[in-house]
PAROVO-544498 format. One record per residue (C-alpha): residue number from 1; residue in one letter; z, y, x. Coordinates in nm, 2 decimals, always signed. Each point is the difference from the previous one (the first is absolute). Last residue first. Layout:
BEGIN
node k=NUM	r=A	z=Z	y=Y	x=X;
...
***
This chain:
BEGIN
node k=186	r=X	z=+13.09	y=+6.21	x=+4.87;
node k=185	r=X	z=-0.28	y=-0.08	x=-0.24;
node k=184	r=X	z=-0.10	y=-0.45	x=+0.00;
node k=183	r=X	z=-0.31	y=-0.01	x=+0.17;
node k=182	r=X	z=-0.33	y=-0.10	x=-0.23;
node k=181	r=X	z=-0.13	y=+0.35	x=+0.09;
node k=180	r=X	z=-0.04	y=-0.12	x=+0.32;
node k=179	r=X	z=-0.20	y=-0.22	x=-0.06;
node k=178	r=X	z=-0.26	y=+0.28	x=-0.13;
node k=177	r=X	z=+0.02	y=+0.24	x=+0.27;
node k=176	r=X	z=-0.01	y=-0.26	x=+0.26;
node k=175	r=X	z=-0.33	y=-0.14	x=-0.20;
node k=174	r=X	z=-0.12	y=+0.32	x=+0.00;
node k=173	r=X	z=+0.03	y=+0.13	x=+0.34;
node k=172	r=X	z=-0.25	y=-0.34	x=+0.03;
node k=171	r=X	z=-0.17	y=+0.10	x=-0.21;
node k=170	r=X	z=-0.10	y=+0.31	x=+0.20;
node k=169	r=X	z=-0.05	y=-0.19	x=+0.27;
node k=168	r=X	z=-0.26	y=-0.22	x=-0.15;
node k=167	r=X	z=-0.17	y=+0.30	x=-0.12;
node k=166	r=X	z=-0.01	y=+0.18	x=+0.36;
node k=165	r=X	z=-0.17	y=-0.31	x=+0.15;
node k=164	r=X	z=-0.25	y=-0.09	x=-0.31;
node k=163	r=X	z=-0.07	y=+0.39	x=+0.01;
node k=162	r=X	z=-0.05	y=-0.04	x=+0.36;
node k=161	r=X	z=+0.16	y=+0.15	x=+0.32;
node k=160	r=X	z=-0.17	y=-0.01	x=+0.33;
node k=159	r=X	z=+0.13	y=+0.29	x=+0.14;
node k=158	r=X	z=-0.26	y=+0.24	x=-0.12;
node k=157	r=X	z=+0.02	y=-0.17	x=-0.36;
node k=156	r=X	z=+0.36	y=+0.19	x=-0.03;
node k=155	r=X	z=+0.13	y=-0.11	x=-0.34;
node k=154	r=X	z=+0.38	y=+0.16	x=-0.06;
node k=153	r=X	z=+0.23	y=-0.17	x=-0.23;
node k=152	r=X	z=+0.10	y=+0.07	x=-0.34;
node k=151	r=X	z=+0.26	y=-0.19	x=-0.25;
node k=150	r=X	z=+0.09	y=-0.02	x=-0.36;
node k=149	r=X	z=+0.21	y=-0.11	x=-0.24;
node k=148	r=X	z=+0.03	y=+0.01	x=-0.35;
node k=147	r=X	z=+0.36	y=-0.25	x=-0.19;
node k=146	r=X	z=-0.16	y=-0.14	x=-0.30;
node k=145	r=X	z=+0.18	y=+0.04	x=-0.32;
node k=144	r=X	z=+0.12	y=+0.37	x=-0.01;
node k=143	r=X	z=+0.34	y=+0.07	x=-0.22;
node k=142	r=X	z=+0.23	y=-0.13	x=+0.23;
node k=141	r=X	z=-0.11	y=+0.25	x=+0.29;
node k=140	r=X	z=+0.01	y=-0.19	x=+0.30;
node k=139	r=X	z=+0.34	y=-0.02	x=+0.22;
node k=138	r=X	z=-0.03	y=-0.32	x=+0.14;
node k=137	r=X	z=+0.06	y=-0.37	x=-0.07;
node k=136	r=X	z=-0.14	y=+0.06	x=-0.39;
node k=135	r=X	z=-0.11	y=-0.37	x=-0.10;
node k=134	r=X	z=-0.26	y=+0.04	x=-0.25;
node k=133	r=X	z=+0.11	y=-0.19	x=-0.31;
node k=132	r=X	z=-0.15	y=-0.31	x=-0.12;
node k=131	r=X	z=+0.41	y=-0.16	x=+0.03;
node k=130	r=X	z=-0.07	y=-0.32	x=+0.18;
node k=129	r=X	z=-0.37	y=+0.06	x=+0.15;
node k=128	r=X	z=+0.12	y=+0.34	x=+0.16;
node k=127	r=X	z=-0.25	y=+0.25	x=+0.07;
node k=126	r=X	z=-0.07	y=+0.17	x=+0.28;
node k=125	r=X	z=-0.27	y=+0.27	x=-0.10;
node k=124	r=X	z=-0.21	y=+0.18	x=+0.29;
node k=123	r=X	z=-0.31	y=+0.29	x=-0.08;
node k=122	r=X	z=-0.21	y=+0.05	x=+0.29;
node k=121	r=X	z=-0.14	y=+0.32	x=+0.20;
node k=120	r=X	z=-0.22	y=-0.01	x=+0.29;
node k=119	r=X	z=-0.10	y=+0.28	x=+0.26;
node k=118	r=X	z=-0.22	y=-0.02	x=+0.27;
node k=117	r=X	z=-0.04	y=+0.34	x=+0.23;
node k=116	r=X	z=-0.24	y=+0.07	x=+0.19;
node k=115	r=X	z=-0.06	y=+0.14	x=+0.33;
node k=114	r=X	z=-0.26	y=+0.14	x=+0.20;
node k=113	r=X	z=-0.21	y=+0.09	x=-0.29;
node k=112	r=X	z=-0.35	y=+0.21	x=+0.13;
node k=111	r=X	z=-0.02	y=+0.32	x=-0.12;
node k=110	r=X	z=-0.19	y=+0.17	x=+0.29;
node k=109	r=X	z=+0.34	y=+0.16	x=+0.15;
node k=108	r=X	z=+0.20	y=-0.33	x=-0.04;
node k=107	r=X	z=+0.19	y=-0.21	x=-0.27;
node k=106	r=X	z=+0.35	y=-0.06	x=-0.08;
node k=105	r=X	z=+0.21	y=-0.10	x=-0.33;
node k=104	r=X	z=-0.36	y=-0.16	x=-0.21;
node k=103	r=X	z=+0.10	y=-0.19	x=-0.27;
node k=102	r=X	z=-0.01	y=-0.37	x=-0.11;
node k=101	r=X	z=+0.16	y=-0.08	x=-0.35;
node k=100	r=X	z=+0.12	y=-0.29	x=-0.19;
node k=99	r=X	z=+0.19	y=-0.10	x=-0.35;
node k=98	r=X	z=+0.14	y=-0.20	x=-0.18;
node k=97	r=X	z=+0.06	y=-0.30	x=+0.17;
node k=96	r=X	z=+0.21	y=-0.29	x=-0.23;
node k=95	r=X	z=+0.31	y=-0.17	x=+0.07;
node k=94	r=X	z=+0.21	y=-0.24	x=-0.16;
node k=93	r=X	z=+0.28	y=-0.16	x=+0.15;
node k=92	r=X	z=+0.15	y=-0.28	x=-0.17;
node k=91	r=X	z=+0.35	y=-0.10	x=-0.03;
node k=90	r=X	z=+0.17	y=-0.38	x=-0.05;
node k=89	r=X	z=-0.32	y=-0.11	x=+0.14;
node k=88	r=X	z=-0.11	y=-0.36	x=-0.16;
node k=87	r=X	z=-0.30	y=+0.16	x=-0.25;
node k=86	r=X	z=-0.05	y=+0.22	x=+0.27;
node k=85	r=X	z=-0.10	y=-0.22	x=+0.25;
node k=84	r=X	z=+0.24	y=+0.01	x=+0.32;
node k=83	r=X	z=+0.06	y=+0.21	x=+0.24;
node k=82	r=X	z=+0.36	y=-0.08	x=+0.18;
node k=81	r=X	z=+0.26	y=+0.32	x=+0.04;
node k=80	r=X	z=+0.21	y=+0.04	x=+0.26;
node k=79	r=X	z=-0.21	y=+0.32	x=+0.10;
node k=78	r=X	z=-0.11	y=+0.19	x=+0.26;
node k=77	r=X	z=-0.26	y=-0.28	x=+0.11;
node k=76	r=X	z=-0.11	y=-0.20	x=-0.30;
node k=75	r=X	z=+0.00	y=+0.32	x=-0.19;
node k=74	r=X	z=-0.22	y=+0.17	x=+0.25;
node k=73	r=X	z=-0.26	y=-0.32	x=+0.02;
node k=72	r=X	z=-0.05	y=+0.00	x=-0.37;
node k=71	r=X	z=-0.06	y=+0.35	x=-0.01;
node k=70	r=X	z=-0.18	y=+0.04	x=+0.21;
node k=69	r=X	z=-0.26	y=-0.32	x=-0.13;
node k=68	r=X	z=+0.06	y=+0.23	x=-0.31;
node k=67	r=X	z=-0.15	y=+0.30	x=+0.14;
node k=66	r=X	z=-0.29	y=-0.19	x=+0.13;
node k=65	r=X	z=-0.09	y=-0.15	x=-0.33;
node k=64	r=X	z=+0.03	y=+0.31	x=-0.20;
node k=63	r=X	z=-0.24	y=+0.20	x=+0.27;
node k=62	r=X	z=-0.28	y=-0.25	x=+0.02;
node k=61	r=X	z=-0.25	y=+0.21	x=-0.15;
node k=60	r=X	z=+0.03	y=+0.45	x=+0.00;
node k=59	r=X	z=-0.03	y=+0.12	x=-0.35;
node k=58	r=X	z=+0.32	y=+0.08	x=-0.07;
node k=57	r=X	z=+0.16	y=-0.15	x=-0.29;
node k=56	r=X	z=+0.18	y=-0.27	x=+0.19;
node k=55	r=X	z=+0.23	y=-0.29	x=-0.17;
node k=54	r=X	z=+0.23	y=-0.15	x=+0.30;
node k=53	r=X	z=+0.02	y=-0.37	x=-0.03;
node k=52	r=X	z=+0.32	y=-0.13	x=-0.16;
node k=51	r=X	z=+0.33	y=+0.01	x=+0.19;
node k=50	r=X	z=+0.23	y=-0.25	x=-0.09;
node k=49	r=X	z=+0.33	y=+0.00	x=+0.17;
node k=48	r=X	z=+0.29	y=-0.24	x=+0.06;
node k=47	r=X	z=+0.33	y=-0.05	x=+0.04;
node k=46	r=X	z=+0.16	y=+0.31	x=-0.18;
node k=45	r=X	z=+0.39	y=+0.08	x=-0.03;
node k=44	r=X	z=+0.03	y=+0.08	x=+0.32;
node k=43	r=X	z=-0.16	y=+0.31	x=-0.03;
node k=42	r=X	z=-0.13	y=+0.19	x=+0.34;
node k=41	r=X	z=+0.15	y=+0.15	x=+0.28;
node k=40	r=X	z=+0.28	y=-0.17	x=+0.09;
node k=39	r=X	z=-0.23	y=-0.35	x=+0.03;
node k=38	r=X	z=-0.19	y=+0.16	x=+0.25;
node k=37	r=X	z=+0.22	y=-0.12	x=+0.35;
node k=36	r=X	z=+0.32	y=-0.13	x=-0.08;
node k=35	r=X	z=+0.27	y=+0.07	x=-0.30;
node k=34	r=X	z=+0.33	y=+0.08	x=+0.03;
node k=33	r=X	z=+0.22	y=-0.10	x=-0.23;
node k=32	r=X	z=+0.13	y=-0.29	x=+0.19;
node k=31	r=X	z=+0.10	y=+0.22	x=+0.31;
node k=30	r=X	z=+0.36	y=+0.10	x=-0.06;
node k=29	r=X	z=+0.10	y=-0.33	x=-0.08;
node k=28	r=X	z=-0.17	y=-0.17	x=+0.28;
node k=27	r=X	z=+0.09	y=+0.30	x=+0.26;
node k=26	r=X	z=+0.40	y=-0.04	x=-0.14;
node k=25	r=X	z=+0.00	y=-0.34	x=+0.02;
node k=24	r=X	z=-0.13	y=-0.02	x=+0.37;
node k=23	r=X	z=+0.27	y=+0.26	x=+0.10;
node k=22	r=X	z=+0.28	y=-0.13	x=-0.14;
node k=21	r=X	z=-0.05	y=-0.35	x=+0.13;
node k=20	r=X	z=-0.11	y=+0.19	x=+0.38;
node k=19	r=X	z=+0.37	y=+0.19	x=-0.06;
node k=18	r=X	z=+0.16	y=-0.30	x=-0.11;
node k=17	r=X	z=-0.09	y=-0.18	x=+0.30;
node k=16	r=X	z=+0.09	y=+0.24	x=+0.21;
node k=15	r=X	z=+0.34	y=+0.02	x=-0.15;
node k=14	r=X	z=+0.05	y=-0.36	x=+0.02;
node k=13	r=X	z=-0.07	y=+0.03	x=+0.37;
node k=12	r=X	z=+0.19	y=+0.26	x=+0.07;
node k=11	r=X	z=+0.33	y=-0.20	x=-0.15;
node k=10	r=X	z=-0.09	y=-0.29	x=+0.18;
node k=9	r=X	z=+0.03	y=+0.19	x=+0.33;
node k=8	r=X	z=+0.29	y=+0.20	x=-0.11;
node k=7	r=X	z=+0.21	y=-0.37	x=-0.13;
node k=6	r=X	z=-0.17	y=-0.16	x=+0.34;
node k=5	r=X	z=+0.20	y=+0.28	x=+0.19;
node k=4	r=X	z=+0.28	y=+0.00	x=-0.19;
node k=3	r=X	z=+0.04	y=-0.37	x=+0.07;
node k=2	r=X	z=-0.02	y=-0.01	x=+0.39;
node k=1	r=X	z=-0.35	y=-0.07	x=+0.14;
***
């Protein structure tokens, strides 16, 4: 190989390798703000959550207890969040039923329902251990301290649905309604 040859072919090569060099740096740099998976969605500046056991005024048993075992299992899942006690939590999610209804959205010639509808409505406060302030991570009206949702679904006992089937469903639209309240607004 005569010498401008080896100069071009060593010359190509360092240029390669700066390329790749440039390249590499410029994906790590331009990456490192970026966060993976759930963590974008939700505060970073919480480690932990403490979510107390869900106060119900209806009259229906067993309700509080399966809305927090939800709960508990949705914020483990979406979240990045540990549940802890809430003595140890850095927030605390406090939630309470207040209210439930079962109507009749379908029924045939002689009066008989076909299809029901269960309906549920709870009252959510995430509060933040550090400050005692209800954390506000969406738009809710600052002047309201509990943050109202509710949710319906349909109860069809001709297809073998329940009111323990239906229920747990519906809290379970709950639980996603209520986690995902905790996300940070866009």
């Amino acid at each position: 190989m005569t010498e401008k040859g080896r100069f071009i072919a060593y010359w190509s090569a360092f240029i390669v390798i700066l390329a790749i060099s440039v390249t590499i740096i410029g994906t790590i740099s331009g990456c490192s703000t970026y966060n993976i998976g759930n963590q974008q969605l939700f505060p970073m500046d919480i480690q932990t959550v403490g979510v107390s056991i869900v106060g119900n005024d209806t009259w229906r048993r067993g309700y509080g207890e399966r809305l927090t075992e939800v709960l508990v299992r949705e914020i483990e899942n979406r979240t990045p969040y540990k549940v802890v006690e809430a003595s140890r939590a850095d927030t605390v999610l406090e939630v309470r039923i207040v209210g439930e209804s079962k109507s009749v959205t379908f029924q045939n010639d002689w009066a008989d329902p076909r299809e029901l509808a269960l309906g549920m409505s709870v009252e959510a406060r995430w509060i933040d251990r550090r400050t005692q302030e209800v954390r506000q991570s969406q738009e809710i009206d600052l002047e309201q301290e509990a943050l109202l949702i509710s949710s319906t679904t349909p109860l069809i006992t001709e297809v073998g649905q329940s009111n323990l089937t239906q229920s747990q469903v519906l809290m379970q639209n709950l639980g996603r309604h209520i986690v995902g309240m905790m996300e940070r607004p866009w």
